[in-house]
TILUMSE-559193 format. One record per residue (C-alpha): residue number from 1; residue in one letter; x, y, z. Coordinates in nm, 3 decimals. Each point is the difference from the previous one (the first is absolute). Layout:
! residues N
REC     n   res        c1        c2        c3
REC   NUM     A         X         Y         Z
...
END
This chain:
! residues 444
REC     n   res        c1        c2        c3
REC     1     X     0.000     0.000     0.000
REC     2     X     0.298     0.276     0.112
REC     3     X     0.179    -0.060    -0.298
REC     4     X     0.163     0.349    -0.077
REC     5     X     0.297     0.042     0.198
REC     6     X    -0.102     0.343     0.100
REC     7     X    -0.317    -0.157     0.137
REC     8     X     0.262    -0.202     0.244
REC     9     X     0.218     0.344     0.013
REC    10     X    -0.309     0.191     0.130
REC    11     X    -0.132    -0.289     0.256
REC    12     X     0.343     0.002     0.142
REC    13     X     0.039     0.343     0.073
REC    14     X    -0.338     0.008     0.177
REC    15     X     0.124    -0.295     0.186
REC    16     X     0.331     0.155     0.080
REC    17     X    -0.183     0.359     0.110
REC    18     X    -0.245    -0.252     0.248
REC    19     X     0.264    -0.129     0.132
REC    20     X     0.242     0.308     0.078
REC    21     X    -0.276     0.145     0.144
REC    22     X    -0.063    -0.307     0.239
REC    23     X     0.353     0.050     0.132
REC    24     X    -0.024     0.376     0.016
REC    25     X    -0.260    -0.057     0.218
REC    26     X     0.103    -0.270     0.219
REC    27     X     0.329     0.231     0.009
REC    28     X    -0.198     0.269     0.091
REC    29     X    -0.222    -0.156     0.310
REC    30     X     0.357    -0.113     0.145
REC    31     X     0.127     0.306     0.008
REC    32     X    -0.319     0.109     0.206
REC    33     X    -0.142     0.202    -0.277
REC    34     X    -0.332    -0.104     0.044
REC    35     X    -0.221     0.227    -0.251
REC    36     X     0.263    -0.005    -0.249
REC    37     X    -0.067    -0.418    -0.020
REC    38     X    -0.336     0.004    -0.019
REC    39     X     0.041     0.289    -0.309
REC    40     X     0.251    -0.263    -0.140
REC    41     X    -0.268    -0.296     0.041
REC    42     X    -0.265     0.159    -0.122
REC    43     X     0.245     0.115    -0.342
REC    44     X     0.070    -0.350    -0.015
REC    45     X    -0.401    -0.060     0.028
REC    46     X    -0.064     0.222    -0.315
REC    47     X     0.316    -0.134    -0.213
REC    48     X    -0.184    -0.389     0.081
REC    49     X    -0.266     0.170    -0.079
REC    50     X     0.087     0.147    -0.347
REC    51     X     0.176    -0.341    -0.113
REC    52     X    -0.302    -0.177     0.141
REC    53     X    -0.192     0.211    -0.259
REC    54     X     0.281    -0.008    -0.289
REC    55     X    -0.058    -0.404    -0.033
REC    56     X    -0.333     0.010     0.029
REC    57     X    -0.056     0.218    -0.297
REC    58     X     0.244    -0.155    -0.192
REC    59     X    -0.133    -0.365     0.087
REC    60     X    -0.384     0.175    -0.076
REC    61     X     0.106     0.127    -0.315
REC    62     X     0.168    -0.331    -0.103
REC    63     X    -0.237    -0.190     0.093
REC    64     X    -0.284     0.221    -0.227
REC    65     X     0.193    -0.034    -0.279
REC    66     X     0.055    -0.401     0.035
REC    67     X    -0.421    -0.020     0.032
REC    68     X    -0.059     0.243    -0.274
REC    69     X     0.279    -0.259    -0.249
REC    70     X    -0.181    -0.300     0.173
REC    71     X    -0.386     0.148    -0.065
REC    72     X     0.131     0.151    -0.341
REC    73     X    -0.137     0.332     0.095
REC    74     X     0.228     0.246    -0.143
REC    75     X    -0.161     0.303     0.102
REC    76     X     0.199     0.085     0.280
REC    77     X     0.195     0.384    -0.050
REC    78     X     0.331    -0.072     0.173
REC    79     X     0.185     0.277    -0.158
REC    80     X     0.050     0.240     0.314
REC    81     X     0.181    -0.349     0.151
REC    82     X     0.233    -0.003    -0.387
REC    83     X     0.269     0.224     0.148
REC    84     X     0.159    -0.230     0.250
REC    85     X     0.204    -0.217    -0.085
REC    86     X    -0.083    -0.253     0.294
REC    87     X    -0.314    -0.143    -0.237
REC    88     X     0.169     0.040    -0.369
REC    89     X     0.002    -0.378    -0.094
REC    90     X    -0.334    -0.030     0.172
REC    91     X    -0.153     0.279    -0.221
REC    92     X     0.158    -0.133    -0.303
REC    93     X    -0.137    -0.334     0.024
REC    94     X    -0.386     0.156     0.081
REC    95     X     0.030     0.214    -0.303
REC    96     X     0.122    -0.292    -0.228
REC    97     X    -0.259    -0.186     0.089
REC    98     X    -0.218     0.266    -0.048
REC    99     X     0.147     0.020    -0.349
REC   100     X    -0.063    -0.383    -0.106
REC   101     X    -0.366     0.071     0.175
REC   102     X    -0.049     0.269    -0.231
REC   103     X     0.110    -0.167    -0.288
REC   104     X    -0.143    -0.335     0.052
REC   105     X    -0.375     0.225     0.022
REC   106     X     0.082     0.161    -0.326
REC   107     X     0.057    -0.318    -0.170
REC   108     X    -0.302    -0.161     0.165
REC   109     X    -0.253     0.316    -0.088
REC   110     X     0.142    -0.069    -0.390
REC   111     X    -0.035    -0.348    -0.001
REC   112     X    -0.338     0.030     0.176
REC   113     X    -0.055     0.254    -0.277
REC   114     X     0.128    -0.202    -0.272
REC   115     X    -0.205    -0.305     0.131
REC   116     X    -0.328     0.228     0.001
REC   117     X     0.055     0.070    -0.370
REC   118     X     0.050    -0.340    -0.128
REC   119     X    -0.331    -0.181    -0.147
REC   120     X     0.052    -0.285     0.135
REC   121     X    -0.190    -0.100     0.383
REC   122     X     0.265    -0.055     0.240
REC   123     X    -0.064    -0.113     0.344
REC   124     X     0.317    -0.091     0.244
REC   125     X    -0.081    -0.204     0.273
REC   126     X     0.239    -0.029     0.316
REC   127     X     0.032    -0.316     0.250
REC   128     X    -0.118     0.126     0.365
REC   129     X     0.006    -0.335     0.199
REC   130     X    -0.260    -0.193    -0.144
REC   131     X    -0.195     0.279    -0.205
REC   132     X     0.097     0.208    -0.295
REC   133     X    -0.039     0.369     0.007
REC   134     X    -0.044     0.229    -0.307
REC   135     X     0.324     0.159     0.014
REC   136     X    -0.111     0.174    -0.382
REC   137     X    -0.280     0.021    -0.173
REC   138     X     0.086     0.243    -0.316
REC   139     X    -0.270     0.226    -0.192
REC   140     X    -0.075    -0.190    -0.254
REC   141     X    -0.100    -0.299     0.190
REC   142     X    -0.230     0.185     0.245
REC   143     X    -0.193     0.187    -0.246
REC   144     X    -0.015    -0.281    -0.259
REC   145     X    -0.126    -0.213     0.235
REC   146     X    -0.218     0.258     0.150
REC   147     X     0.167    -0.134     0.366
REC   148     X     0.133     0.261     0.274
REC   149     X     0.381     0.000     0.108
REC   150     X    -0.043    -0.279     0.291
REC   151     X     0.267    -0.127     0.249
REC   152     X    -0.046    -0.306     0.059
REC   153     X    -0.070    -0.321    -0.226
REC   154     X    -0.361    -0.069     0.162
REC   155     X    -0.133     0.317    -0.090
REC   156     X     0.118    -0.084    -0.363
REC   157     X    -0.114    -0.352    -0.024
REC   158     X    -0.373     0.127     0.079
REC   159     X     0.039     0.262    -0.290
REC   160     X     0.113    -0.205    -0.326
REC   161     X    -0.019    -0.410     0.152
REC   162     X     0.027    -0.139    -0.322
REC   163     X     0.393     0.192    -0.064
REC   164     X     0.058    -0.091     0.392
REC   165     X    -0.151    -0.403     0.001
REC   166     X     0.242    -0.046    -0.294
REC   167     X     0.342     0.112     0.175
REC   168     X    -0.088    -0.187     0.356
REC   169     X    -0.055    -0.272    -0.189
REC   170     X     0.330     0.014    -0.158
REC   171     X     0.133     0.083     0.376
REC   172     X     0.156     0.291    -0.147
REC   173     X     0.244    -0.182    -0.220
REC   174     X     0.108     0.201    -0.400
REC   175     X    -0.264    -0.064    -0.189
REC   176     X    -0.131     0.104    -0.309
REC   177     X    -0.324    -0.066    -0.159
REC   178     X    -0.338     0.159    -0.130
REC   179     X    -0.280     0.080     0.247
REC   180     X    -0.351     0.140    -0.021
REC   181     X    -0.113     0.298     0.171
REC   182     X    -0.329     0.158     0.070
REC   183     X     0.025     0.401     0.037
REC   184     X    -0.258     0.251     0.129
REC   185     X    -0.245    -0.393    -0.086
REC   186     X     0.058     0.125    -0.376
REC   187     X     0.068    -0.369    -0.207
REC   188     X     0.280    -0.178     0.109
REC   189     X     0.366     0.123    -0.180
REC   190     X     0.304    -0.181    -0.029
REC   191     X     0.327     0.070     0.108
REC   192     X     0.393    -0.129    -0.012
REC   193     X     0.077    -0.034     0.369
REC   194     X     0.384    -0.058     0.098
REC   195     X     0.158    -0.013     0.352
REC   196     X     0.300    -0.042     0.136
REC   197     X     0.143    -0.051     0.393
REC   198     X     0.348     0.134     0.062
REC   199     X     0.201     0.037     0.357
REC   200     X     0.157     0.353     0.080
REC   201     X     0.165     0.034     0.326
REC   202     X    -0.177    -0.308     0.169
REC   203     X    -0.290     0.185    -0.086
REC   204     X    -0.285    -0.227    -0.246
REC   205     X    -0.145     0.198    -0.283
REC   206     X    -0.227    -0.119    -0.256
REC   207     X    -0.085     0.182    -0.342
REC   208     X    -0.318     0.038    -0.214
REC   209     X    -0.010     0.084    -0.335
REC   210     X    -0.343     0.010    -0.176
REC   211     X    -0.037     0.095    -0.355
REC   212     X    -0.345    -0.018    -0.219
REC   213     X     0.061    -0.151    -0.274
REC   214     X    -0.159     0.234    -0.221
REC   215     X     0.324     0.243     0.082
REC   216     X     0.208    -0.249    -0.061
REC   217     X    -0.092    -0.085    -0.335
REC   218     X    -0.085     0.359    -0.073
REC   219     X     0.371     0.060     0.071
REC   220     X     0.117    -0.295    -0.213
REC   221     X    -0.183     0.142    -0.293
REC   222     X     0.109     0.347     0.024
REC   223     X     0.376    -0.101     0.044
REC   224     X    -0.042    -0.230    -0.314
REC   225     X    -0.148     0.315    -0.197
REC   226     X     0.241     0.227     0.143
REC   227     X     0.292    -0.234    -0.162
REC   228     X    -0.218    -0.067    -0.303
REC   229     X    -0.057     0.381    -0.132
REC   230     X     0.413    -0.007     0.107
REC   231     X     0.069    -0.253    -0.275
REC   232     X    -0.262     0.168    -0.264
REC   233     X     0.101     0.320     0.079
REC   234     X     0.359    -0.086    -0.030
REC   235     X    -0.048    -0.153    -0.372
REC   236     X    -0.233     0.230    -0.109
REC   237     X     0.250     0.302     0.032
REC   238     X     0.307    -0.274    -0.072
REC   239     X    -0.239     0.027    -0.391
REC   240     X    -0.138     0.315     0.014
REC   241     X     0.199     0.270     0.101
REC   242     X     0.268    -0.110    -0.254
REC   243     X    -0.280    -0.016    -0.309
REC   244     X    -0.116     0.355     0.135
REC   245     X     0.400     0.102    -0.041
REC   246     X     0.021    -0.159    -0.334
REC   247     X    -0.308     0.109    -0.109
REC   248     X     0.121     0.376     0.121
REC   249     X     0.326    -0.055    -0.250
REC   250     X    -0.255    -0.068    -0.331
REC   251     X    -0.214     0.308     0.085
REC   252     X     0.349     0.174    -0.048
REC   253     X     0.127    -0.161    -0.256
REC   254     X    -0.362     0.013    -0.224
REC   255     X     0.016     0.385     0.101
REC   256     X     0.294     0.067    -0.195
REC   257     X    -0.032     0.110    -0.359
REC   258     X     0.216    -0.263    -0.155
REC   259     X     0.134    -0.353     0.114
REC   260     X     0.353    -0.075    -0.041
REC   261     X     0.100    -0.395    -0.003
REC   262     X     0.130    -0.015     0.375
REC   263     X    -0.386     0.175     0.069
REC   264     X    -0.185    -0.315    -0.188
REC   265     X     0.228    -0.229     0.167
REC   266     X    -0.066     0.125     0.325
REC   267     X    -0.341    -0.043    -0.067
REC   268     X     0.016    -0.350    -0.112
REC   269     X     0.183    -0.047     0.332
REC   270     X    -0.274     0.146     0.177
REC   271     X    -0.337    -0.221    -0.108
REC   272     X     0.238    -0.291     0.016
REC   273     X     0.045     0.106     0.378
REC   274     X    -0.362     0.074     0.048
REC   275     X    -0.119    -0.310    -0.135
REC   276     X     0.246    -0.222     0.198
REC   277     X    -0.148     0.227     0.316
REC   278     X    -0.360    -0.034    -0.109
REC   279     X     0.036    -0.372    -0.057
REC   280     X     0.153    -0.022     0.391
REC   281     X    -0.288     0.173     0.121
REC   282     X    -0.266    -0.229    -0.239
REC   283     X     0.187    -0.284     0.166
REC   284     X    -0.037     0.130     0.339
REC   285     X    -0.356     0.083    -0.025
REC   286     X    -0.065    -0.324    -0.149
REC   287     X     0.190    -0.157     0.278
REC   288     X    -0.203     0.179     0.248
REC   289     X    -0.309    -0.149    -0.239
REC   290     X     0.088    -0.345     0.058
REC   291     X    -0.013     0.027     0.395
REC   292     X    -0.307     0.203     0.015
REC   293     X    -0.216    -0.237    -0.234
REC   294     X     0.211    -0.309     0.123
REC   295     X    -0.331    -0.281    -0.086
REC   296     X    -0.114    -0.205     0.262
REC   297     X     0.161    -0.374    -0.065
REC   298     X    -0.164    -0.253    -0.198
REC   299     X     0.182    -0.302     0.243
REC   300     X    -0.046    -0.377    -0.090
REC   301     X     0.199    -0.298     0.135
REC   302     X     0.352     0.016    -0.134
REC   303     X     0.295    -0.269     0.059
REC   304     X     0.262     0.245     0.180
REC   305     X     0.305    -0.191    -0.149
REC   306     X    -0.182     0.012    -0.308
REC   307     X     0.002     0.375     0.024
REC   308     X     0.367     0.058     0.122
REC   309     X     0.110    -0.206    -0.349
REC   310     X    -0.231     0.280    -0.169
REC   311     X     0.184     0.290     0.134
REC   312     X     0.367    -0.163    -0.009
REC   313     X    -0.035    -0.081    -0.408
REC   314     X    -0.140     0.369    -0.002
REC   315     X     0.276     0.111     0.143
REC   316     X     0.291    -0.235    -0.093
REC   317     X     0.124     0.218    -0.310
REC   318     X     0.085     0.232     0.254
REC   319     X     0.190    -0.200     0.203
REC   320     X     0.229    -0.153    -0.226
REC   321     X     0.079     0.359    -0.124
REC   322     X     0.111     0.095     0.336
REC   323     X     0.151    -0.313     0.097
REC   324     X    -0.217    -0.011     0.287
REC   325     X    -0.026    -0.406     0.156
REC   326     X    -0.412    -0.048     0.105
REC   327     X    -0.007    -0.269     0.274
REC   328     X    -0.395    -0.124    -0.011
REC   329     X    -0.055    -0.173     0.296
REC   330     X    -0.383    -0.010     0.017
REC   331     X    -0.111    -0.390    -0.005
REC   332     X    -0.314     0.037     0.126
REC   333     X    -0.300    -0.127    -0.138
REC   334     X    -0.217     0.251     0.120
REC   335     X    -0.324     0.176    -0.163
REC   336     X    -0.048     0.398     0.053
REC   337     X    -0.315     0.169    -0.048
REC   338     X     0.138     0.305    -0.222
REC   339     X    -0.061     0.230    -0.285
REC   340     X     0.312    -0.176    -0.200
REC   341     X     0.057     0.268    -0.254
REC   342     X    -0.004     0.253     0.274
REC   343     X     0.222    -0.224     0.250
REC   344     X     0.230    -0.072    -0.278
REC   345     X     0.033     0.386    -0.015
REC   346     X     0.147     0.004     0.366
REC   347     X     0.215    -0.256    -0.063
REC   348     X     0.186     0.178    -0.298
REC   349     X     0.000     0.300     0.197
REC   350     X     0.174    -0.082     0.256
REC   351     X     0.244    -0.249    -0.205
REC   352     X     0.063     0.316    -0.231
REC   353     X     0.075     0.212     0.320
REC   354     X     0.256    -0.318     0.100
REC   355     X     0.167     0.049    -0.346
REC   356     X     0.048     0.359     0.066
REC   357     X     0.154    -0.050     0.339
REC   358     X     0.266    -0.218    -0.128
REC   359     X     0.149     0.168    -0.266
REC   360     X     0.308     0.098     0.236
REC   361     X     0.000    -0.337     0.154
REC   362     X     0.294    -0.234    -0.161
REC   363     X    -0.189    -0.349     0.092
REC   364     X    -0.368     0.076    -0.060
REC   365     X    -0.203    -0.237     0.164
REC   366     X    -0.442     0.013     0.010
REC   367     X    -0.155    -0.248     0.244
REC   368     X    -0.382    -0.114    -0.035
REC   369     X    -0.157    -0.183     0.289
REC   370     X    -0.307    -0.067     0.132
REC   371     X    -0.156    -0.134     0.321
REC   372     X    -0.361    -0.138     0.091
REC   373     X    -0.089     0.088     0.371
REC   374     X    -0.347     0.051     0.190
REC   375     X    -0.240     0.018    -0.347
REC   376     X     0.249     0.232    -0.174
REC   377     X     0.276     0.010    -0.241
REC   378     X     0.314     0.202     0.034
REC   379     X     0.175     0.059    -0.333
REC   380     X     0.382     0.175     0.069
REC   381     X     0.230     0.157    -0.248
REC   382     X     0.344     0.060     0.153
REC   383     X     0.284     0.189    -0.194
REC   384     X     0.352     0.055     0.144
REC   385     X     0.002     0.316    -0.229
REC   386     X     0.109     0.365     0.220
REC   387     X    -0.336    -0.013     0.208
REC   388     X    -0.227     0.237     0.116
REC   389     X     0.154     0.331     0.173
REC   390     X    -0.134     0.100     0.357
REC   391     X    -0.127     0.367    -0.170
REC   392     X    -0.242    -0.143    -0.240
REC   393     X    -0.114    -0.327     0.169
REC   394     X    -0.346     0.190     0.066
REC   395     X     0.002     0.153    -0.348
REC   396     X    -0.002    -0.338    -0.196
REC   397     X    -0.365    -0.047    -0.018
REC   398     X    -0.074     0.308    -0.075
REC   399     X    -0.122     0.177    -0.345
REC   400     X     0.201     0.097    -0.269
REC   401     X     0.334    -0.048     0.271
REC   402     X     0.295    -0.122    -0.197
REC   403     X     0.365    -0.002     0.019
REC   404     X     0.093    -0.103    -0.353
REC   405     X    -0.035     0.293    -0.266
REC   406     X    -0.193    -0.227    -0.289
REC   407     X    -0.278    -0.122     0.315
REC   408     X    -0.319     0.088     0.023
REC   409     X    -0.045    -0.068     0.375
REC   410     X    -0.348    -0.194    -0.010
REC   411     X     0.158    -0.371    -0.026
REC   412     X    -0.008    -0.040     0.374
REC   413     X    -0.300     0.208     0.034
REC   414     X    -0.187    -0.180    -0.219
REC   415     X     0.090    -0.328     0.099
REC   416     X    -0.113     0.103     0.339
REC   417     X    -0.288     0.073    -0.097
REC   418     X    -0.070    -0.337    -0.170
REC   419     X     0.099    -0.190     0.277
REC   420     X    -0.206     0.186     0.246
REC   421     X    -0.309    -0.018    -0.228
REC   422     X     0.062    -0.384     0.033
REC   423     X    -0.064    -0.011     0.387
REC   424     X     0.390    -0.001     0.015
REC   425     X     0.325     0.215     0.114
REC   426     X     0.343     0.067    -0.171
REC   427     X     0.308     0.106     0.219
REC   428     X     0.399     0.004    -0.010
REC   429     X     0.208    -0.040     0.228
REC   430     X     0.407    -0.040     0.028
REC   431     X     0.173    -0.339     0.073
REC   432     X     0.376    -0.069     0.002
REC   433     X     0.011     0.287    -0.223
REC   434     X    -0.223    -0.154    -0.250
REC   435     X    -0.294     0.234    -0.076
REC   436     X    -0.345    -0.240     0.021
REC   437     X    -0.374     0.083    -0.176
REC   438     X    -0.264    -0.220     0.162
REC   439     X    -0.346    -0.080    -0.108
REC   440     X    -0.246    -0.114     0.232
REC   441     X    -0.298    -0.150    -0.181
REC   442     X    -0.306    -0.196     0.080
REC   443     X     0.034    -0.377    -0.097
REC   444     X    -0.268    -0.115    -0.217
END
């Protein structure tokens, strides 16, 4: 506590002052000077007195400032007390802790804030013995729900039952599923509910995220059109602003009063330019065509080995001219209930992308497999071509996206879209540095 060794400086002195006056005054009464030693007792009366009073405020005063750091109540002024020395360290550990206070509040009020914003009901519950309390309930969540900011899990439980019977019966495990909710007794609406239960300082919280699923696929759709009118808009002004350019150069050119040779040949130039561009963009709009008015499939039985063969004699031209070594492994004798024109489609689409991703690769290698598990068939096409880069893995299946300069970017789409209006699912994925397209399909 008396750390400062003038705190020890000024306790001695006022021990050393008691106890010269003690002697003084023993001294004194010795000598027979009787009213002189009781003056001298009672000084030594007021200098106990003083030092009685000197620790006592000092003990006080550290003692306040250890309950205001132990209550977190920083509101204490102790700036008259600043000047001496004797409570320096003390005063700069209250006002750093005042400081992290401070700043831990700020970051709370913005991520309370932040939290409040979101469109997305959050509820955070905390472990109090054997109950849960509400330690947040943002905005969005209370007024969605049309349920007030309660404290304890009870309270909530009698508000929206059907959200709370589904967690306890999880017992407040991660979970994530769909669950229907009444609001306001308007027609029951259904929602994406995920939860999660973390530990933070021996302290049990438990998360809520609830999401209607209406927002969810009304954000979906708006960030596909958002990168959709990116890709249009990008090839419309990759083919129009340079026609408008060209067509800027004739309307000089015709302007003059005569045409030299190097003027006729610059116009040549330029409608062979602006047909090359309008042809792109007929392409491109035809592309877009062709996934807009994609028909519905016309599927029959088809032998899936049967189909494969199809595809690889297609396709075999190809290979030899690249050198490329097709390993067909499929030996199943399996029936699929497909559109075959349109699933033969896929398959070239995604070979053709495998022939583009190996023409840097010295031993060029495509692998065709297929596997038969719970009622459906999983065709894969593996290529140990350059693979897929991490910045346009979410980009692959998407419109008019292409890395090579002659593509159109709606192979993948397209064949996405085939497979999905078959009941099925296309994905990639990377293995041992071999890129791999699977088809998930229904088995006939």
């Amino acid at each position: 506590m008396f750390k400062t060794l003038q705190t020890y400086k000024l306790l001695f002195f006022r021990l050393l002052a008691i106890v010269a006056a003690i002697e003084i005054s023993i001294y004194v009464f010795k000598i027979g000077l009787l009213f002189t030693g009781i003056f001298g007792l009672f000084i030594v009366f007021l200098l106990i007195r003083e030092m009685y009073f000197y620790v006592r405020n000092f003990v006080l005063l550290y003692d306040k400032t250890i309950a205001s750091i132990l209550q977190n109540d920083f509101s204490s002024d102790f700036t008259k007390h600043k000047t001496n020395n004797s409570y320096r360290e003390l005063f700069q550990l209250y006002d750093t802790l005042k400081s992290r206070q401070n700043e831990q509040i700020s970051k709370d009020i913005i991520y309370r804030s932040i939290l409040n914003n979101i469109e997305t009901g959050i509820v955070i519950l905390q472990k109090q013995d054997n109950d849960w309390d509400i330690f947040l309930m943002n905005e969005y969540f209370s007024s969605h729900f049309n349920v007030p900011k309660v404290s304890k899990w009870k309270y909530l439980k009698n508000q929206l039952p059907s959200l709370c019977e589904i967690i306890e019966a999880d017992d407040f495990h991660e979970t994530k599923t769909s669950v229907e909710i009444s609001i306001n007794e308007q027609n029951k609406q259904t929602f994406v509910l995920q939860a999660s239960r973390t530990e933070i300082f021996e302290k049990d919280y438990y998360i809520v995220l609830i999401d209607s699923i209406q927002n969810v696929v009304e954000k979906k759709e708006k960030d596909a059109w958002v990168n959709l009118m990116k890709v249009i808009s990008h090839e419309l002004l990759n083919s129009i602003t340079p026609i408008r350019s060209i067509c800027q150069n004739l309307q000089d050119l015709v302007e003059q009063d005569s045409l030299s040779a190097e003027d006729l040949e610059d116009i040549k130039n330029s409608v062979i330019t602006m047909l090359r561009r309008s042809d792109h963009l007929q392409k491109f709009v035809e592309g877009y065509r062709k996934l807009a008015m994609l028909p519905s499939p016309k599927k029959e039985k088809t032998e899936l080995s049967h189909l494969i063969d199809n595809c690889l004699q297609i396709m075999n031209p190809l290979f030899r001219k690249d050198d490329i070594e097709v390993v067909n492994s499929i030996s199943l004798k399996r029936l699929i209930n497909v559109d075959q024109q349109q699933t033969e489609q896929v398959i070239i689409n995604l070979l053709t992308n495998s022939i583009n991703a190996l023409k840097n690769t010295v031993q060029k290698q495509i692998l065709i497999s297929a596997e038969a598990k719970e009622n459906r068939i999983f065709i894969r096409i593996t290529d140990n071509g350059n693979g897929i880069e991490k910045e346009i893995e979410d980009k692959v299946f998407l419109p008019f996206f292409t890395t090579r300069n002659e593509g159109a970017g709606i192979g993948l789409t397209l064949s996405k879209n085939i497979i999905e209006a078959h009941g099925g699912y296309i994905s990639f994925k990377t293995e041992n540095g071999k890129t791999v397209f699977e088809i998930c399909l229904i088995e006939g």
